[in-house]
N, C-alpha and C positions, 0 to 999 in steps of 0.2 A: 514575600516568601523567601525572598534573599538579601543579605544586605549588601552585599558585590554588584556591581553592575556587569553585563554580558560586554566582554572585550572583543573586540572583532579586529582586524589588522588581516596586510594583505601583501604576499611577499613581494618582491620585484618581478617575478615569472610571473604573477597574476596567480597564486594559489591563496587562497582564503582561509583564515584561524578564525574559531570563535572559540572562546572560552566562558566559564563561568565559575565562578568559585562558592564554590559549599565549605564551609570550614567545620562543621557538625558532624562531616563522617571521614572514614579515612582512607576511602578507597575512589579513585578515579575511572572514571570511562571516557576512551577517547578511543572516537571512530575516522578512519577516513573515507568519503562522500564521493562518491563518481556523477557527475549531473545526467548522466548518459544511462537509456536504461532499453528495454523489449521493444519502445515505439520508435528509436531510432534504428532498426533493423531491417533489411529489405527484406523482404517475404522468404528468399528463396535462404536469406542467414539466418531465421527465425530461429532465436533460442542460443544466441554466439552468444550472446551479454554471461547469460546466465550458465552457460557452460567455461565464459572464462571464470566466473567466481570459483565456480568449481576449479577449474587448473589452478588456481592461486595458491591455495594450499596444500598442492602437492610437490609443493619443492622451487626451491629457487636456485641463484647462481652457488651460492654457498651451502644453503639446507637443505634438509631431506622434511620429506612430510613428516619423520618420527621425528627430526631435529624440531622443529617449528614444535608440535603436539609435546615434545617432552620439556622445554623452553615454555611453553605456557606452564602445564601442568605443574614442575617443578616452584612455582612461583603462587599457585591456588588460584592463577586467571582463568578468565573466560574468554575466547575468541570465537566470532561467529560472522557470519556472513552473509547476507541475501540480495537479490535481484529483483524490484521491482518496474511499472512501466516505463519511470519515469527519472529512476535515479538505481545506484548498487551502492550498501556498505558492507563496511572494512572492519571489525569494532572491537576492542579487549576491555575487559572489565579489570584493574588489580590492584591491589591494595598503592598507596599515593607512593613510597619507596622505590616503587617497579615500575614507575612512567618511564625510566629512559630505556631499560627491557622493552618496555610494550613500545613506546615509538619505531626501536629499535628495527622487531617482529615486522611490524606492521609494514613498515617502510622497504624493508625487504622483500615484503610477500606482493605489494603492489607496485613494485617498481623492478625488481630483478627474477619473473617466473620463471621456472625452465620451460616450460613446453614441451616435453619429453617424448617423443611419437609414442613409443609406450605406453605413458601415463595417459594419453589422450585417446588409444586405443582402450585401455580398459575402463578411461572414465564415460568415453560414449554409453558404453555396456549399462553402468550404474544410470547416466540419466534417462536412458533408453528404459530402462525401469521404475524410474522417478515419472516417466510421465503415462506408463501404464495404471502406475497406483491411482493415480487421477480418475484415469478409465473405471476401478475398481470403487472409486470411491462419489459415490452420487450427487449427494450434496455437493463437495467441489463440479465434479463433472456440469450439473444443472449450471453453475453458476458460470463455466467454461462455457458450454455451447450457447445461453443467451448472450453473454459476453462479444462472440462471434459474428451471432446473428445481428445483433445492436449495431456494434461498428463493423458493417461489413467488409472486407477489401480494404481496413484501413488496419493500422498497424498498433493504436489500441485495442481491436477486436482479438488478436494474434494471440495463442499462449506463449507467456515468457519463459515456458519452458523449449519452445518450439516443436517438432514433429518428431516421429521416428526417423521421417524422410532427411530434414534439414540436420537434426543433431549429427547423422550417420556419414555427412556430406563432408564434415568439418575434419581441417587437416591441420598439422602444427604449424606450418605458414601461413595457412589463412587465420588462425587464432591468432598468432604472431602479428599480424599485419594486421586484424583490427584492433591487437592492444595496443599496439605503439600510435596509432589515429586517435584514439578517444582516451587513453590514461596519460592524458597531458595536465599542466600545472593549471590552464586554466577552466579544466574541469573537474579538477579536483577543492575538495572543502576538507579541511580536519577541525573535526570538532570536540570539546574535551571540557566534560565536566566534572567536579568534585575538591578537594584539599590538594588544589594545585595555585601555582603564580604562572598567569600569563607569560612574565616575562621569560622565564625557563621554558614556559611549553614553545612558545616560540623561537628560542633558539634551537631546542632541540627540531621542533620540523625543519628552520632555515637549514639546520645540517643535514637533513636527511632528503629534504628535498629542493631547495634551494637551484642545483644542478638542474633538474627538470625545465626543459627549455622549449620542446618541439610545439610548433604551431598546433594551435587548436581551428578544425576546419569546423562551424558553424553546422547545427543540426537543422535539416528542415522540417521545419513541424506544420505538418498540416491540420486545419481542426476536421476532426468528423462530422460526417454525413447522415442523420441516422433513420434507417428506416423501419416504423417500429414492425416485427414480422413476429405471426403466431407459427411456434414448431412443439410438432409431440413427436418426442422420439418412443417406440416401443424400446422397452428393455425388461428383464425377465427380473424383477426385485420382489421383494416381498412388500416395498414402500414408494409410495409416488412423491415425485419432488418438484416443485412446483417455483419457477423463480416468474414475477413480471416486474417491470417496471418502466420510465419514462427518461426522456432526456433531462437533466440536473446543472447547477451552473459549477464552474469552473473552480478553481481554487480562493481566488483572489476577489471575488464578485461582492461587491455590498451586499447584499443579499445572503450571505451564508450563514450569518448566528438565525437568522430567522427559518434557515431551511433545516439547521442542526436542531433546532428547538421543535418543527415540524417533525422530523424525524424519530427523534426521541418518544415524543407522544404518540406518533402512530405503530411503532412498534421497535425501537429504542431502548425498550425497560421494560421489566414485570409488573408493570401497572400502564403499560401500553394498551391503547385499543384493540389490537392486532391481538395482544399476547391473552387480553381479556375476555374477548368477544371469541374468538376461533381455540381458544384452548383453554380457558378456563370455563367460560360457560357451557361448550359446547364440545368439548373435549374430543375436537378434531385431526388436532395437532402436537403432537408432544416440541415441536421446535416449528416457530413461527418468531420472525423480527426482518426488518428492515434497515436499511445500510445507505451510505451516501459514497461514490467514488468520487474524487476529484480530482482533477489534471489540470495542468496548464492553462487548456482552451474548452475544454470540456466535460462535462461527468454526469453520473446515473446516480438513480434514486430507486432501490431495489427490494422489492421485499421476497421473501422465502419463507417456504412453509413445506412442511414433510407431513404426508397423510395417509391415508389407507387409500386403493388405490379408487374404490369406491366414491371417497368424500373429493376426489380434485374439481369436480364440480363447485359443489359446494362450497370448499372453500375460496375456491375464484370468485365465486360469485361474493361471499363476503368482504374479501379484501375489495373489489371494484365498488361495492356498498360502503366499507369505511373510506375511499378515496372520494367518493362523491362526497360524502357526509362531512369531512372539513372543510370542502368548498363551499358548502353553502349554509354550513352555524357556525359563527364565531364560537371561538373552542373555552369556556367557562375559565372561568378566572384560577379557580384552587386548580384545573387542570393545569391549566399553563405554567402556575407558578411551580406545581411540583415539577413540570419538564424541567424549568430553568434550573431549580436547583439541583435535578438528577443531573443536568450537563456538569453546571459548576463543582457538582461535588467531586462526579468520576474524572470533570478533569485535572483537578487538584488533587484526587489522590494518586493521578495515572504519572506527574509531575514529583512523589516524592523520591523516586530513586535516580542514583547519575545517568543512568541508558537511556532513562524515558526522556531525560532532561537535554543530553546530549545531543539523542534521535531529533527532540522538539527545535532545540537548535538550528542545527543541519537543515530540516527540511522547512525551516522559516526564512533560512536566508536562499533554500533553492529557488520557495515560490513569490515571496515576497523582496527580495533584497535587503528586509530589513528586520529587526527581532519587535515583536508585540511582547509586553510588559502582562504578567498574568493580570494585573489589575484592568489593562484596556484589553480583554479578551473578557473578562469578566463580566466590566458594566456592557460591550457589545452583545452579552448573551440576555443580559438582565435588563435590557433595551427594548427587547421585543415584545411587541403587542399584540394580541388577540387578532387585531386588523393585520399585523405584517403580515401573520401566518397565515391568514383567509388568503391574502392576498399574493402570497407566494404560491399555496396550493392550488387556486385559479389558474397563475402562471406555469405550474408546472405538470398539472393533471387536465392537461385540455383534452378535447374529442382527439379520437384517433391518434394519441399517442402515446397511449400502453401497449409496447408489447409483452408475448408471453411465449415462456418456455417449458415445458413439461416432460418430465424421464420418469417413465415407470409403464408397468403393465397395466395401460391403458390401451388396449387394442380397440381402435374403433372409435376413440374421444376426439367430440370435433369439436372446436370454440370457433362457433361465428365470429365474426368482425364486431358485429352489436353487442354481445356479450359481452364486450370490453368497454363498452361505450361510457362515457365519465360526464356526462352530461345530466 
């Protein structure tokens, strides 16, 4: 899909480039990568990660937040930012001309922030409302409180937004003091795709970052624990929302194009089982699909479904009927092959622009250390047999470990233990 090769190179502080070269379009994306993300956080700082993203761009030694906003805008960029469990980017979209602007920005905005007592006072306020919306918003919320429940006490369970309590705790030396610990060289990646030369992209980071010197203290990761537990929260909606699911493998696990191809088919696509069985035939559900998370040392395999609040029976009872139902038929030949090719196709089309390219970059050399070639990501999906997938669903649909979560006015819904039973 390219004829460049991914250039990867690694400064003297131990900060990491990758590049790759598109010469067909004329605009570059280049993000910088924090390896650091919500599950390195102690409970009582839940949600620092993601509130310094936020301080980032509201000013640094030299800009003002309009400075920075009017410096993209002026140029037709895009800048944008997020905090996930596991990692935070940095990232500007702009035409190939304006790479050393955008390095420029960028390197600014994660290496010299103000911290303003100010700006930290007012931005509490916004995420303090950032994580109400959540409350307001169901389908997230479901998938918040199973999340919780799943990994309990452990710091994937946590939202990486943090609480009312923790965000409100947060002072501009305590944000000071955990930027300067975790935004160091050797947790940082820039990553940069499009109508660029490695060589240029890496001078300009060695200038911009180069200087970055402070020790990086090691994150301790512990893998979860997890216990699966049924919760019906009452809540007064016009719609019930329904998340279960099981413990899933890690990032890096042989086993994963066979649990993506799994996935896919049970509710993945609109010619999924899930999407067929519980809403097209039975028109239970206007939104029903299934999801894979993956971490480092751990991850879930989730499905979700929105019903009346009538049908939450129901429709649990079907989803735990198509989980049994792949463990024990081999899944039909045209089935399977259209999973594989629904994966190959959306992941080849999700691959044609710089971001998704740049993104897929970045978080191959977080979990991997090394870049996969779309051709050996390909034949590993077009790999899988009928037997893997029986035989992964075995492994990951055992007795007693579905759990489940449910939000909506369901007063009085109880789900035995058996009702989940996958055997």
């Amino acid at each position: 899909m390219s004829d460049t090769p991914i250039v990867r190179d690694v400064l003297g502080n131990g900060l990491r480039i990758l590049t790759e070269r598109m010469t067909q379009v004329r605009s570059i994306s280049i993000g910088v990568w924090l390896t650091r993300g919500s599950r390195h956080e102690s409970a009582e700082r839940g949600g620092i990660a993601h509130f310094v993203e936020h301080m980032l761009f509201k000013g640094t030694a030299s800009r003002s937040a309009e400075d920075i906003a009017q410096a993209i805008d002026s140029i037709g960029g895009q800048l944008d930012a997020f905090t996930a469990k596991e990692y935070a980017s940095y990232y500007i979209k702009v035409l190939d001309e304006h790479l050393p602007l955008a390095i420029d920005i960028l390197s600014d905005i994660v290496r010299n922030p103000a911290f303003s007592a100010d700006d930290v006072a007012r931005e509490k306020k916004v995420v303090v409302e950032e994580i109400k919306m959540v409350e307001d918003t169901p389908d997230d919320l479901v998938h918040e409180l199973f999340t919780q429940g799943f990994w309990e006490n452990h710091p994937l369970g946590r939202p990486i937004l943090g609480t009312k309590d923790t965000v409100e705790s947060f002072s501009a030396d305590l944000l000071r003091e955990y930027f300067h610990g975790v935004y160091t060289a050797k947790n940082l990646i820039v990553s940069a795709v499009g109508n660029l030369e490695h060589a240029k992209v890496r001078d300009l980071v060695a200038e911009k970052f180069g200087s970055l010197t402070a020790p990086s203290p090691p994150a301790a990761d512990e893998a979860p624990r997890v216990v699966p537990k049924i919760l019906v929260r009452n809540k007064e909606l016009e719609q019930s929302h329904l998340c279960v699911g099981v413990s899933s493998y890690p990032q890096n696990h042989d086993d994963r194009y066979s649990s993506y191809v799994l996935n896919t088919l049970l509710g993945g696509s609109m010619s999924s089982r899930l999407f067929q069985n519980v809403r097209e035939k039975r028109g239970l559900a206007y939104a029903v699909f299934s999801g894979l998370s993956a971490y480092r040392d751990a991850g879930s395999f989730t499905i979700y479904a929105g019903c009346s609040n009538e049908a939450v029976g129901e429709v649990l009872d079907l989803v735990v009927e198509e989980l049994r139902n792949v463990k024990q038929a081999p899944v039909p030949d045209a089935e399977l092959q259209r999973s594989k090719d629904h994966l190959k196709g959306s992941l080849m089309l999700s691959l044609e622009n710089t971001a998704s390219r740049m993104s897929h970059l970045a978080r191959q050399e977080i979990y991997f250390d090394r870049q996969f070639g779309l051709d050996e990501t390909l034949s590993g999906i077009e790999k899988v047999t009928a037997g893997d997938v029986q035989r992964v669903a075995a492994d990951l649909f055992k007795n007693d470990s579905l759990a489940a979560t449910v939000l909506g006015n369901v007063n009085g819904l109880q789900i035995p233990r058996e009702r989940l039973d996958l055997d």
